[in-house]
C-alpha positions in Angstrom: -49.8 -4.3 -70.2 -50.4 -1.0 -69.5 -54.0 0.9 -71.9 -52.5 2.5 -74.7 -54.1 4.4 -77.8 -55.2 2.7 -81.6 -55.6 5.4 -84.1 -58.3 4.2 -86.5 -58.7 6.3 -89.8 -61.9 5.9 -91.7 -64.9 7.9 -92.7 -67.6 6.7 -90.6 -66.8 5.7 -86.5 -68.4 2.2 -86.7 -64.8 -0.1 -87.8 -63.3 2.0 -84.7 -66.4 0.6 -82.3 -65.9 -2.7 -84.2 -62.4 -2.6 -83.8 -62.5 -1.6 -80.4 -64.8 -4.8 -79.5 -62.3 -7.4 -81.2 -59.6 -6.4 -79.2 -60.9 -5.7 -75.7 -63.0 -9.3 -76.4 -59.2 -10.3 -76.9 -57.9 -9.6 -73.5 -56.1 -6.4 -74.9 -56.3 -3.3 -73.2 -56.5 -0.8 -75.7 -58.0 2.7 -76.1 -59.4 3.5 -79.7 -59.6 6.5 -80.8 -61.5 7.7 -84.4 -59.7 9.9 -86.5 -61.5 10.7 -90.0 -59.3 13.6 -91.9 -55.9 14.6 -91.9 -56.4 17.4 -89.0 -58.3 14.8 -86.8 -54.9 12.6 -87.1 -52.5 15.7 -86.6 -54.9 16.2 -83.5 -54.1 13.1 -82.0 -50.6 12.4 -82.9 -50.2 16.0 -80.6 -52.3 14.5 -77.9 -52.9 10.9 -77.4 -49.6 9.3 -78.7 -50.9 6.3 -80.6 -48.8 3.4 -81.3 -50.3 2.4 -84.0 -52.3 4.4 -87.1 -54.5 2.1 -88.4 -56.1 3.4 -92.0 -59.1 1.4 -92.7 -60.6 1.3 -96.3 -58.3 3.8 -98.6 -60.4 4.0 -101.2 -63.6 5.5 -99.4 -61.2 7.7 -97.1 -61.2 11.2 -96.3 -58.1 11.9 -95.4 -55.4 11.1 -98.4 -53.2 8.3 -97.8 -50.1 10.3 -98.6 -50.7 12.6 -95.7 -51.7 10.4 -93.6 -47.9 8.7 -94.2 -46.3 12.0 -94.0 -48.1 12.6 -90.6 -46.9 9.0 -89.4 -43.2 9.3 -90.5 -42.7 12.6 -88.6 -44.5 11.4 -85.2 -42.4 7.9 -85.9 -45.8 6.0 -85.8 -46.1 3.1 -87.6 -49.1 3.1 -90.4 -51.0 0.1 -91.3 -53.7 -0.6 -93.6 -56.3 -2.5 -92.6 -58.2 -3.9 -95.6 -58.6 -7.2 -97.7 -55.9 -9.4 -99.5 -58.6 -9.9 -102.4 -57.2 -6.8 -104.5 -53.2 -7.6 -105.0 -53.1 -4.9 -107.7 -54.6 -2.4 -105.8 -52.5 -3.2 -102.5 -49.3 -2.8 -105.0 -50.4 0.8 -106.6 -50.9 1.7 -102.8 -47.9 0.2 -101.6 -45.6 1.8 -104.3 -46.3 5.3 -102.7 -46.6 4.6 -99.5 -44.0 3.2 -96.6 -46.1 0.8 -94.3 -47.8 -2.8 -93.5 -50.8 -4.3 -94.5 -53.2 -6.1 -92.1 -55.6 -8.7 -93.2 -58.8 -7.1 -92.0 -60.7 -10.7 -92.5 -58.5 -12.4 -90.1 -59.0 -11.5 -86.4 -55.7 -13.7 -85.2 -53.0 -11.9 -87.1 -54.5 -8.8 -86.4 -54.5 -9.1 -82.7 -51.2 -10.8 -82.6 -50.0 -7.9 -84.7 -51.1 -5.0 -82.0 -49.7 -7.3 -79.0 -46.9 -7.2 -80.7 -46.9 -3.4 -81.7 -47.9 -2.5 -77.7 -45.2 -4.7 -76.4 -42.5 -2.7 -78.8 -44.0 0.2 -77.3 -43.6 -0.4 -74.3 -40.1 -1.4 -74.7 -39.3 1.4 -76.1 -41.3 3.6 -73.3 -38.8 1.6 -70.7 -35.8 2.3 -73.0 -36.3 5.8 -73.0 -36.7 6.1 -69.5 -33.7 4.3 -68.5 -31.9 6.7 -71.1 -33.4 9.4 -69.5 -32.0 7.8 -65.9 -29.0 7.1 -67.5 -28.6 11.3 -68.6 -29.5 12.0 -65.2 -26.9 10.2 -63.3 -24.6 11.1 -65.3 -25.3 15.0 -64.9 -25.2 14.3 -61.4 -22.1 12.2 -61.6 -20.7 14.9 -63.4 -21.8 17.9 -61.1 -20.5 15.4 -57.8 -17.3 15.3 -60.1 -16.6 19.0 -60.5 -17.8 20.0 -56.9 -15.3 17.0 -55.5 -12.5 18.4 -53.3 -10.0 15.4 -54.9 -8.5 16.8 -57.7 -9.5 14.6 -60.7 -9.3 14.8 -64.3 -9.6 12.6 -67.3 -6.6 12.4 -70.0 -6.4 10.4 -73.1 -3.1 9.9 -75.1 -1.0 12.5 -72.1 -3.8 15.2 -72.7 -6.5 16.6 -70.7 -10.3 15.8 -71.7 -11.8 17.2 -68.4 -10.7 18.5 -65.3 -12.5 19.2 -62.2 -13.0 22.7 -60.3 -10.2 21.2 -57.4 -7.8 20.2 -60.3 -8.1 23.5 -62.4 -7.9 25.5 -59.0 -4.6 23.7 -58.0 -3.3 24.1 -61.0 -4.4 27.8 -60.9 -6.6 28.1 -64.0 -9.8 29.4 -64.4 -11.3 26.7 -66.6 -10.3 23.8 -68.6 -9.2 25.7 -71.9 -6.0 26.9 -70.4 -4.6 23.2 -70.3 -6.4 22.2 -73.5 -3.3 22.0 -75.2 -0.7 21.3 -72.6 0.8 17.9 -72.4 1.4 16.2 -69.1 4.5 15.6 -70.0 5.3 19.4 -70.0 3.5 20.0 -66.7 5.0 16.4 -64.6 8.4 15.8 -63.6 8.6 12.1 -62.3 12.0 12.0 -62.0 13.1 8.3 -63.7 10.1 7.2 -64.6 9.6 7.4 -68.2 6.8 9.5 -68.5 5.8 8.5 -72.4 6.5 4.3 -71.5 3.9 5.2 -68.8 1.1 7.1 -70.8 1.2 4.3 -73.8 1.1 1.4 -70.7 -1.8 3.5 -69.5 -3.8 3.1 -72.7 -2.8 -0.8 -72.8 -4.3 -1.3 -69.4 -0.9 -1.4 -67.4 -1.4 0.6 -63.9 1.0 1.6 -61.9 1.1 -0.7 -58.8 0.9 2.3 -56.2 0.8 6.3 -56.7 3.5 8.0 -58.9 5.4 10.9 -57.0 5.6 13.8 -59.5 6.5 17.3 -59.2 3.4 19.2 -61.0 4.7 22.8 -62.6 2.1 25.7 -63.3 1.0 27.2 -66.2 2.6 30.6 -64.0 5.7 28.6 -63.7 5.3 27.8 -60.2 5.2 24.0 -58.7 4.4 21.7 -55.8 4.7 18.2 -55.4 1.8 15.3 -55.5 1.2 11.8 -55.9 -0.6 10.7 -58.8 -3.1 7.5 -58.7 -4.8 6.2 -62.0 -7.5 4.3 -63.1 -9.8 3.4 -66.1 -12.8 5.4 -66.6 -14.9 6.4 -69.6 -15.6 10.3 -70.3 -18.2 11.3 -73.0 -19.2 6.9 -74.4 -15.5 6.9 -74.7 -12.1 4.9 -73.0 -9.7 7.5 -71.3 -7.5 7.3 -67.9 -8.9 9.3 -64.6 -5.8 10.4 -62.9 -6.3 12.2 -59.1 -4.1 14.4 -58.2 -3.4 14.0 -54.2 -0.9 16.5 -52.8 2.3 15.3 -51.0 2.5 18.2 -48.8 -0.4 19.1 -46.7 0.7 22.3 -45.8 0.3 23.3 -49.7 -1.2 25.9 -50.9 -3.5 23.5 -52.8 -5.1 22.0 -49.6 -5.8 25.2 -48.4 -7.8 25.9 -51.7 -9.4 22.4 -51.2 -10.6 22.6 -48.2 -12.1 26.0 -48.8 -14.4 24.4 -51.6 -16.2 22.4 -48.9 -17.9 25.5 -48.2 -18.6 26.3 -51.3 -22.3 25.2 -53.4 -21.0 23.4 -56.4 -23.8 24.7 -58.7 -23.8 28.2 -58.0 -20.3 28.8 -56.3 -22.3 30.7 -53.5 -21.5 29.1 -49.6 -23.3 26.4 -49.2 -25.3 26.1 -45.9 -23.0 25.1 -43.2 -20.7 27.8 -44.3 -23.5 30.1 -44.4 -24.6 29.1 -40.9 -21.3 29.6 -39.5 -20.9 32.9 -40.8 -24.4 33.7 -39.2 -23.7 32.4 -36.1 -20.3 34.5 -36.2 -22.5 37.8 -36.8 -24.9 36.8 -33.6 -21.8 36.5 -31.7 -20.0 39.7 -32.5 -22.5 41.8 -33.9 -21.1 44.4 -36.4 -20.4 47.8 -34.1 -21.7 50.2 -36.5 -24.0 48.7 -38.8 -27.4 46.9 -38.2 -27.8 43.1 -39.8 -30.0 41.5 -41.4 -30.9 38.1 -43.6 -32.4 37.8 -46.6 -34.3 34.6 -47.8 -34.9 34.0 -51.5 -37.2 31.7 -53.4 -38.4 32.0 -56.7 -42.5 32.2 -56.8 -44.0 29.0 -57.9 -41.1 27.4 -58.3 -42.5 23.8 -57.9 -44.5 24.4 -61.0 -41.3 25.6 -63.1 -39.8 22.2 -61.4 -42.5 20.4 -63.3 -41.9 22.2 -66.5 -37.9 22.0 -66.6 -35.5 19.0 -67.2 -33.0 18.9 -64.6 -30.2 19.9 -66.4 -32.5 23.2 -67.4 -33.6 23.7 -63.7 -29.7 23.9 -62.8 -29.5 26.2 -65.4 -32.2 28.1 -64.0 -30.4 27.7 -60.0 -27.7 29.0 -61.0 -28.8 32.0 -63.0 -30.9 33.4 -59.8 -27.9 33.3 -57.9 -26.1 35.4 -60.1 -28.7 37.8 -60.0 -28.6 37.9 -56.2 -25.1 38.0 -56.1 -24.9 41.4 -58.1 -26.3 44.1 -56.0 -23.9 42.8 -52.9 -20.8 44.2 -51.7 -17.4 41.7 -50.9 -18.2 42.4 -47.3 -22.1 40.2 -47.9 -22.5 36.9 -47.6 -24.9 35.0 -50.2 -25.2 31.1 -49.5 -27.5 28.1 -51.0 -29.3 26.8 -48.0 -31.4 24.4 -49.6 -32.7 22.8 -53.1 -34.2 26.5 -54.5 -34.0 28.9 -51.5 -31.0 31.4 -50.8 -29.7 33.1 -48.1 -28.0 37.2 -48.3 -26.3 37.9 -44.6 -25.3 41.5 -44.6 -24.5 44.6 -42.8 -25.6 48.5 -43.5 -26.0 51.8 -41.5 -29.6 52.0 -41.4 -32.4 49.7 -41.4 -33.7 51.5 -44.6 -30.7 50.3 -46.5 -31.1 46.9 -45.9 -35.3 46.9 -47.0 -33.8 48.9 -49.7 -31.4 46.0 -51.0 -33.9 43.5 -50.3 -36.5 45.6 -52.5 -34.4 46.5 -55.4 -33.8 42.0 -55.7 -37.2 41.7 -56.1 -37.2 44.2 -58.9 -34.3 43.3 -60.5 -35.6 39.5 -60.8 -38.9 40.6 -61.9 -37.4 42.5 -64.7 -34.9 40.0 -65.5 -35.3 37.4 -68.6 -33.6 33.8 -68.2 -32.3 31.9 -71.6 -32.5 28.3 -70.8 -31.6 26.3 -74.4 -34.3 27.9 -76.7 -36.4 29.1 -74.3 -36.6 32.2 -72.7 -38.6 32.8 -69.1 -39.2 35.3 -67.0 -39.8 34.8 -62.9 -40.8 36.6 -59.7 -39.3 35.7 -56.6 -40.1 36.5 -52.9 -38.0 37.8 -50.4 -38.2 37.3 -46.4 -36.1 39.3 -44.3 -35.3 39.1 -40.5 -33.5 41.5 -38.8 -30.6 40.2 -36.7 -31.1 41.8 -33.5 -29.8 41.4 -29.7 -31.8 38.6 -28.7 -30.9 36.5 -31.5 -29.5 33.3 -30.0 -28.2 31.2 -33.1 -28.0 30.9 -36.7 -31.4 28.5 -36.9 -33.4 30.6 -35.7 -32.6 33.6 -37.5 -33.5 31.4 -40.5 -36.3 30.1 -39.4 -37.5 33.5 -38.8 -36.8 35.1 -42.6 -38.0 31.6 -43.9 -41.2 32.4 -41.6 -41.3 36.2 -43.6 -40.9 34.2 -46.8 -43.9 32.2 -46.5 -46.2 35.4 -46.1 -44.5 37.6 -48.8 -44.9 34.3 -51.3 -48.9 34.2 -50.1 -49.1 37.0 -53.4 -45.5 36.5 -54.4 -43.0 39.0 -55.9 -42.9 41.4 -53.0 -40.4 41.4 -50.2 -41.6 41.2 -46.0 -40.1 41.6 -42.7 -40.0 39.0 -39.9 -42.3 40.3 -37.0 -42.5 37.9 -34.5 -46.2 37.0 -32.9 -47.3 40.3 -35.1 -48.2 40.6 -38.3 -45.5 41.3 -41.0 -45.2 45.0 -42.4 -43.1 46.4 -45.3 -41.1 48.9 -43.2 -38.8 48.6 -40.6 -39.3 52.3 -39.3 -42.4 51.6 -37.4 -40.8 50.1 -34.8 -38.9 53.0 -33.6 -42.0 54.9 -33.1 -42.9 51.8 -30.6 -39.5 52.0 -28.8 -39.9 55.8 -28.5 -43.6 54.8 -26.8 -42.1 52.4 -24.1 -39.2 54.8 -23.4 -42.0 57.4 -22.3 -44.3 55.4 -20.5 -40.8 54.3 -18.2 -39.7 57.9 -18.0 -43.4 59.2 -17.6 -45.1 56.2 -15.4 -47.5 55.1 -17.6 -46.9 51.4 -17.1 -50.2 49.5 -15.5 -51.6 46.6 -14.4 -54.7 44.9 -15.0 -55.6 41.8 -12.6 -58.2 39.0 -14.3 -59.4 36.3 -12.4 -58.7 32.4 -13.1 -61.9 30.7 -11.6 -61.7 26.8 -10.8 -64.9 25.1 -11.7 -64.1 22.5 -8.9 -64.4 25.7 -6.7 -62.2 24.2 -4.1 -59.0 25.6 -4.9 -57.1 28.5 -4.2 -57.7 31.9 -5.6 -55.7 32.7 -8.5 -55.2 36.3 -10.2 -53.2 37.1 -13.3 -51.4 40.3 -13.9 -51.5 41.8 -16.9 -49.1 44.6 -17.9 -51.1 47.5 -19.9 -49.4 51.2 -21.6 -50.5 54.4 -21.4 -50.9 56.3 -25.0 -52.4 59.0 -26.5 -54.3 56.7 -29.0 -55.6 54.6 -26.3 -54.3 51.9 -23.8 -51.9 48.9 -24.9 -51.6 45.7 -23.5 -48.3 43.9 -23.3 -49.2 41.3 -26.2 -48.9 44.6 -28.2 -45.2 45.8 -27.3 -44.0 42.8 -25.8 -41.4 41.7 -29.1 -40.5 45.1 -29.7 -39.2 45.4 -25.9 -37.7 42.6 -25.8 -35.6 42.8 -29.1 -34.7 46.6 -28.1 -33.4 45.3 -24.2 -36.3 47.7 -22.7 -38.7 44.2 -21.5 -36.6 43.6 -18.9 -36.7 47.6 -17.8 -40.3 47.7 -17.7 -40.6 43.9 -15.6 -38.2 45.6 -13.3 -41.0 48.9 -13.9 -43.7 46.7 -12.7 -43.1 44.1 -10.6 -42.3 45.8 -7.4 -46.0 48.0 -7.4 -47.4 44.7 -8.1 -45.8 43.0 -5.0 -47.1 45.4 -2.6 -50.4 45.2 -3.9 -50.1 41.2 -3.2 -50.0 41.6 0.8 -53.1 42.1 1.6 -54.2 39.5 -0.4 -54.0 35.9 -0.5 -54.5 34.9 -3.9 -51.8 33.2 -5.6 -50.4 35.3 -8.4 -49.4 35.4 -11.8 -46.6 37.4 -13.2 -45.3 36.8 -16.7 -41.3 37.2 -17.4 -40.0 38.9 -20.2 -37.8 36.8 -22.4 -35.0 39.9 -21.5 -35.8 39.2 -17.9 -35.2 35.3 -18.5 -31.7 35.4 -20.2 -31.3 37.9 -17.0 -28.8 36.3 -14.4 -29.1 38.8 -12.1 -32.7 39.2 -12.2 -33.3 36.0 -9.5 -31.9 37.8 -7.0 -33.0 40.9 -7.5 -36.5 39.2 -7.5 -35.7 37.4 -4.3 -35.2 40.5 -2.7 -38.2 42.5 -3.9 -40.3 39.3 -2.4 -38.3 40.1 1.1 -38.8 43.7 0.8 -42.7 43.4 0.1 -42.9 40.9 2.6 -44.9 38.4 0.0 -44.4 34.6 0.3 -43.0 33.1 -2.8 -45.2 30.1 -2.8 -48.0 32.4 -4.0 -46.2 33.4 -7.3 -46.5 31.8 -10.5 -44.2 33.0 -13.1 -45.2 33.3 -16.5 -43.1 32.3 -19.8 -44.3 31.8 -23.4 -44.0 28.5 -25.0 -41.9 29.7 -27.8 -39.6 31.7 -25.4 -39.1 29.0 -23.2 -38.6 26.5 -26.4 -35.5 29.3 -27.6 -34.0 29.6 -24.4 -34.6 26.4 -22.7 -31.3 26.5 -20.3 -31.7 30.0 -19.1 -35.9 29.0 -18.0 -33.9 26.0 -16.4 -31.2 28.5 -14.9 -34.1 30.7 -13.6 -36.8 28.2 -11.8 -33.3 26.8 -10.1 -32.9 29.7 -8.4 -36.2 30.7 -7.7 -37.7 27.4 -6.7 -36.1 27.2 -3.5 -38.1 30.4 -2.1 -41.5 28.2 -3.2 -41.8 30.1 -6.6 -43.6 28.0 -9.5 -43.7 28.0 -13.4 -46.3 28.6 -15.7 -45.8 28.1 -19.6 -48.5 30.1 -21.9 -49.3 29.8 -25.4 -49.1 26.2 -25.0 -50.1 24.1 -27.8 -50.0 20.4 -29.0 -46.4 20.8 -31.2 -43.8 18.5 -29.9 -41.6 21.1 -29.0 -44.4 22.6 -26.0 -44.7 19.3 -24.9 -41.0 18.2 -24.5 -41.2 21.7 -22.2 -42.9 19.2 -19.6 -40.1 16.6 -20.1 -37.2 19.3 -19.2 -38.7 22.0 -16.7 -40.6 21.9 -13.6 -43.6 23.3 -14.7 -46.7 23.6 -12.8 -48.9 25.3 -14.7 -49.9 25.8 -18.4 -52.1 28.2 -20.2 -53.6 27.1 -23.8 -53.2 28.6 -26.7 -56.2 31.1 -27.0 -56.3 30.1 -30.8 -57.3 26.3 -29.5 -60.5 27.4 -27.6 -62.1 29.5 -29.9 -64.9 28.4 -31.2 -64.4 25.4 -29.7 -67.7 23.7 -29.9 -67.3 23.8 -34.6 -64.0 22.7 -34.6 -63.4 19.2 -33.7 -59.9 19.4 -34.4 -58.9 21.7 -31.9 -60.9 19.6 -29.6 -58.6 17.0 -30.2 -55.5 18.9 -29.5 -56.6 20.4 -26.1 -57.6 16.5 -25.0 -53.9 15.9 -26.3 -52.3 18.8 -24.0 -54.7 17.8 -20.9 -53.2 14.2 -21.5 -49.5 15.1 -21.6 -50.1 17.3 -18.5 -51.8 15.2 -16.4 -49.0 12.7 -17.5 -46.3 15.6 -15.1 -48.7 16.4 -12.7 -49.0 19.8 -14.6 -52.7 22.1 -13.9 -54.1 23.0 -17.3 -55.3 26.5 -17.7 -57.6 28.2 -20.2 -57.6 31.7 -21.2 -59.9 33.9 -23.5 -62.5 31.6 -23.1 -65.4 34.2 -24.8 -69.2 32.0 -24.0 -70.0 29.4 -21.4 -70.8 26.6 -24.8 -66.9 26.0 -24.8 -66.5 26.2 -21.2 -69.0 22.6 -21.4 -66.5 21.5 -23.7 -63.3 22.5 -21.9 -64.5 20.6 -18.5 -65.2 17.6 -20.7 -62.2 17.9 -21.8 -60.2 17.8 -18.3 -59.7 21.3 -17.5 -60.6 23.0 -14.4 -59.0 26.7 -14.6 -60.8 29.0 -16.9 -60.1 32.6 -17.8 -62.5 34.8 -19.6 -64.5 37.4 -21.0 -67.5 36.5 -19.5 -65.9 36.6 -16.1 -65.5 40.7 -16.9 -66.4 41.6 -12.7 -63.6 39.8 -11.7 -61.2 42.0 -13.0 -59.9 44.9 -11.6 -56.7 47.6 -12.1 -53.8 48.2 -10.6 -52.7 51.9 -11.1 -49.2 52.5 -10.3 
């Protein structure tokens, strides 16, 4: 048996501790509690659900024994008193005003039999009530898998209609179930010699039909198509009726089409559901509106596991559905609005100017915060968060344009009720301006030649390998000098990486000849979704006259994770001329490391986030052993950059790694004017 709580009522605490002793001596796990007035009882009838008041003594009580009884019969507690049988007058003046038991306080026995008893009738009824509340629960999901069904279905008893699904009332081309309230079927179905009435009364007899009954179905607008009919026994609202489903004859109906339209459709909120909404996304990547710019908005509700918590299901719906008509209001026909997962919605649309889509996505978060939900006799008032991600060139599907506002999500709902926008690798800012002033920058620095490299040295602690140098791409501005990790997104979403690679490379390739260090160049992922760019590289490495085993080109882990084939595509090309691969940002998540199972790599750089302060934090100890492991596994060199104080270096050749980059290494670097 599971501890439950005793209420004792009496003036002094020493018959609960006495109480308390019997019954834990008697193998009964029981919690006590001591009550002495009437607000002490109140207080634990709120708060520790007792299964039994036990009310010791009447005469020398506190609290009056009418209260007490009042207090019992509202909570639905049983109320004993525990006294002696010596007094049958007394028991009858008390018993005469009052509606409960009497225990024999001077025999132990039946009172312990009488709480076992009491805590196994509670726990029965704690069971009961949760299989009741299982019971409500499957059947509001029965229901809601009913109504979002595409088979037409509906219930009838004695030739009328007691519910009809969304499929049936949309066939029948209704809006809901009150326009057939009062039609009989056998207005509506024509089934030719079949005696429609014989059929309904054999229906409520039990006598099926053997197989489906052809019928032609008429409108409440007069018009008509023709179905087969199938019925069955079913029970609607604790009570005997006939399902009947509703399967069209004629495919090429009108009625299929509707049907098979609601598969994309959320049966909650009547919003697309998420493979609708994906299609439509990946539609937009593929033929991107010519006018407009796009964008997608993610919406969650701030703290909504808590409100999960407070809600019944049947309220939390409520409460699903009511956010998605807010959402849905400020859109035009021409937006998308989809439920992409248990609480979180997605908004795909299309406006002039970046400004008007942060404006929509700003004027949802006000709107909800402003906004007052009535769920049954409650009413509550939310904030939600908002990530949005612009849909730009470089967008390659419909998951990772989600992934990318679901990324912008998770910052704005760090203080909630605010809306952000999806920069990758930078942080995320509340204006999508700014980046025009950074596409204005790169434009100059092309037209004005103030592109540079930086060369930094990659030192091998074995010291009996080859020289290796990587180049490091550096702008010109009025502010100061940017390097590449600065502008590299921007470029690359705005076409103008691959311009600037193009910029770049060839100064750098002359400066390789008289050298014979092996060199690092990183692509752009413009450069990499580039089919011409392979040959075009080919012949800059003929016209410099520099040997293509001595470069080492350079994507990013998530880069090369997005646009796996075209890396593939690329190193094809170029491996022939003795060209290798490098991966950077390289970390310990499974989708780095399958990188090793699917490209020739020969070379990867860690992510600088994993070696600093490497000698506190075990952890990312243990994640650079993991990447030196799966490396060594392909025959792949491991490489360490931003490595800031020789402490981690200890650790790093512990650790299996050879190639170090550096700030201590500062001589070693040198520029590269162009």
């Amino acid at each position: 048996m599971h501890s439950v709580n005793l209420l004792v009522i009496d003036r002094s605490a020493e018959s609960a501790d006495l109480i308390n002793s019997l019954l834990r001596n008697s193998g009964i796990k029981i919690h006590v509690i001591h009550a002495q007035t009437s607000s002490d009882v109140k207080r634990a009838l709120d708060h520790d659900s007792p299964v039994l008041l036990l009310y010791v003594d009447p005469d020398q009580a506190d609290a009056h024994i009418e209260e007490i009884n009042e207090l019992a019969a509202a909570f639905a507690v049983p109320l004993a008193l525990f006294t002696r049988m010596d007094n049958p007058e007394r028991l009858a003046t008390l018993l005469s005003s009052t509606a409960c038991f009497v225990i024999n306080s001077e025999n132990d026995e039946l009172f312990t039999n009488a709480v076992s008893h009491l805590i196994r009738s509670s726990e029965s009824e704690r069971n009961q009530e949760k299989q009741q509340a299982y019971v409500e629960e499957l059947e509001h999901r029965y229901n809601l898998l009913l109504d979002s069904s595409r088979d037409a279905i509906a219930y009838i008893h004695e030739g009328l209609h007691v519910y009809a699904n969304r499929a049936y009332l949309d066939g029948l081309g209704v809006s809901d179930d009150e326009e057939i309230a009062g039609l009989s079927l056998l207005e509506m179905l024509d089934a030719g010699e079949v005696n429609l009435k014989d059929l309904f009364k054999g229906l409520s007899k039990g006598q099926f039909p053997g197989g489906p009954l052809e019928v032609k179905v008429s409108r409440p607008d007069a018009s008509s198509f023709l179905a087969n009919l199938v019925f069955s026994p079913a029970r609607f609202d604790g009570e005997d009726c006939i399902q009947m489903m509703m399967q069209l004859k004629d495919s090429s109906n009108e009625l299929a089409a509707e049907l098979e339209r609601l598969r994309s459709i959320d049966p909650l909120t009547r919003l697309l559901n998420r493979r609708a909404f994906s299609d439509a996304l990946d539609a937009c990547i593929a033929s991107p509106p010519s006018n407009d710019v796009a964008a997608m908005l993610y919406v969650e509700t701030d703290g909504i596991k808590d409100l999960q918590n407070e809600l019944s299901p049947e309220d939390m719906d409520a409460f699903v559905s009511d956010l998605a008509e807010t959402i849905k209001k400020p859109l035009l026909p021409t937006d998308s609005a989809a439920r992409i997962s248990e609480h979180g919605f997605a908004v795909l649309l299309a406006r002039p100017t970046n400004a008007q889509l942060e404006k929509i996505g700003r004027e949802l978060v006000a709107s909800y915060r402003s906004h007052i939900i009535d769920i049954g006799d409650r009413a509550i008032s939310a904030s939600c968060s908002i990530g949005l991600a612009p849909i730009g060139r470089l967008a390659t599907n419909a998951l990772e344009v989600i992934a990318c506002a679901r990324k912008a999500h998770a910052e704005a709902a760090e203080n909630g009720d605010q809306l952000v926008i999806y920069r990758p690798q930078l942080t995320a800012v509340t204006a999508i301006s700014g980046e025009q002033d950074w596409i204005d920058r790169i434009r100059t620095a092309l037209a004005n030649q103030d592109l540079y490299s930086v060369q930094q040295s990659i030192v091998d602690l074995d010291g009996d390998g080859e020289q290796m140098m990587e180049n490091i791409t550096f702008m010109r501005g009025e502010d100061g000098d940017f390097s590449s990790r600065e502008f590299q997104e921007i470029a690359d979403r705005n076409d103008l990486a691959g311009a600037i690679d193009r910029h770049v490379i060839p100064g750098l390739l002359k400066t390789f000849v008289d050298s014979e260090e092996r060199q690092i160049i990183s692509l752009s992922n413009n450069s990499i979704l580039d089919y011409g760019f392979p040959g075009w590289f080919v012949e800059q490495l003929k016209t410099s006259c520099v040997e293509g085993r001595r470069i080492i080109l350079q994507v990013a882990a998530n880069e090369a994770v997005t646009n796996l084939r075209p890396a593939q595509r690329l190193m094809k090309e170029l491996k022939p001329f003795g060209c290798h691969l490098a991966i950077s940002l390289f970390d310990s998540d499974r989708r780095s490391l399958q990188l090793l199972e699917h490209l020739d790599v020969s070379f990867i750089k860690i992510l600088p986030a994993l070696t600093e302060n490497l000698t506190a934090i075990t952890k990312n100890q243990d994640e650079v052993s993991r990447v030196v492991e799966a490396a060594e596994k392909h025959g792949v060199a491991v490489i360490a950059e931003e490595v800031s104080d020789t402490a981690s270096l200890a650790v790093l050749w512990q650790c299996g790694i050879k190639l170090i980059a550096g700030s201590f290494l500062r001589e070693s670097s040198k520029v590269l004017a162009k």
